[in-house]
C-alpha positions as CSV (number, residue, x, y, z in Angstrom):
1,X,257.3,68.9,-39.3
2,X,257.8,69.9,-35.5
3,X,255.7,72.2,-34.2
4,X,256.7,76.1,-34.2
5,X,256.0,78.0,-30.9
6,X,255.9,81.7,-30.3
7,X,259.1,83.1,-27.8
8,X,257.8,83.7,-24.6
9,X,258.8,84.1,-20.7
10,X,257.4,81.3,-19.5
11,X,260.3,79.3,-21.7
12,X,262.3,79.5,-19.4
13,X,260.8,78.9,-16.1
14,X,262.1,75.5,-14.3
15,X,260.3,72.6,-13.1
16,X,261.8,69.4,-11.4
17,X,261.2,66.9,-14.1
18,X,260.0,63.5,-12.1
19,X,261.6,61.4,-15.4
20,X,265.0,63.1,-15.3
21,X,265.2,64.2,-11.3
22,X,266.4,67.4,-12.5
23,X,265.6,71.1,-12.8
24,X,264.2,71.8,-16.4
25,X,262.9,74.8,-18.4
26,X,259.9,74.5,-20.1
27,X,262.1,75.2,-23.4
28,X,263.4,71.7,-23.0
29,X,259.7,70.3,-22.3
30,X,258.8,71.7,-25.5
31,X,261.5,69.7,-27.4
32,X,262.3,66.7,-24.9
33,X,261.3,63.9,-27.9
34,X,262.6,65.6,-30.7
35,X,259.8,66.4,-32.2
36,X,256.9,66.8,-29.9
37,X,256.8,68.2,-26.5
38,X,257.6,65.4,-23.5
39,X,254.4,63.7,-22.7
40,X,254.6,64.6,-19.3
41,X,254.2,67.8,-20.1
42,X,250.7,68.7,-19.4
43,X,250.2,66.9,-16.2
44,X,253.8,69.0,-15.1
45,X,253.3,72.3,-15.9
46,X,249.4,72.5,-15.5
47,X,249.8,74.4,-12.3
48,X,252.1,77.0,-13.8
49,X,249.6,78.1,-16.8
50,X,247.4,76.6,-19.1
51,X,250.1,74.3,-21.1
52,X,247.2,72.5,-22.6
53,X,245.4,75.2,-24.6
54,X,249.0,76.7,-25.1
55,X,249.9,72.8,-26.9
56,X,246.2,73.5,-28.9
57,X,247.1,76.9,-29.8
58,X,250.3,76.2,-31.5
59,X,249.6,72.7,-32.9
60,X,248.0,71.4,-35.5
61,X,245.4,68.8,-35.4
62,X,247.4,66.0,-36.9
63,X,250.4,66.8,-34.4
64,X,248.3,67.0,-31.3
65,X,246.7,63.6,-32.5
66,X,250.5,62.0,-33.0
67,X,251.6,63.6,-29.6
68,X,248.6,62.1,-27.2
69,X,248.7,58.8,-29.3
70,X,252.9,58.6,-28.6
71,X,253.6,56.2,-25.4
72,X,255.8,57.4,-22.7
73,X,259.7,56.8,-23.1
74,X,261.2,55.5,-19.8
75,X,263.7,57.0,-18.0
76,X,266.7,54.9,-18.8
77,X,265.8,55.4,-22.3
78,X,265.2,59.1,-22.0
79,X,268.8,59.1,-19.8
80,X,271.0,57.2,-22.7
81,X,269.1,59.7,-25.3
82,X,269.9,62.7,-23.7
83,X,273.3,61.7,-23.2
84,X,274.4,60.4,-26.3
85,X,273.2,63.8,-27.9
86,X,275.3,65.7,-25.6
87,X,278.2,63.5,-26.4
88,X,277.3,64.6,-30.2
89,X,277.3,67.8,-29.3
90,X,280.8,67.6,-27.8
């Protein structure tokens, strides 16, 4: 089950994402992979606030496990997923 997170401001602050060389909010970050967070996320938004004890926080063990354990997607593949979901969503 994906994790849950609480609604807060910081959802919707933007970053430029070095995978997609775009502006995103940290909304998207949260969901990037579907069901974890992207796994860039800590090393990106570590300088805005504490993502890391936020991820903790609203995590559970077994998740937080999963999501450090997951390897990295690469940005073609991360580019033909995000597309072909929009295309869905069409």
């Amino acid at each position: 089950m994906p994790p849950r997170y609480p609604l807060k401001a910081k959802w919707y602050k933007l970053m430029r994402c070095p995978r997609l060389g775009d502006e995103i909010t940290f909304s998207y970050c949260l969901q990037e992979s579907g069901v974890f967070p992207c796994s860039q996320i800590v090393r990106c938004w570590s300088a805005v606030f504490d993502v890391e004890s936020f991820l903790h926080k609203n995590m559970t063990v077994q998740d937080w496990e999963s999501f450090n354990n997951t390897q990295p997607k690469d940005k073609v593949t991360s580019m033909i997923e995000i597309i072909e979901a929009a295309k869905r969503k069409k």
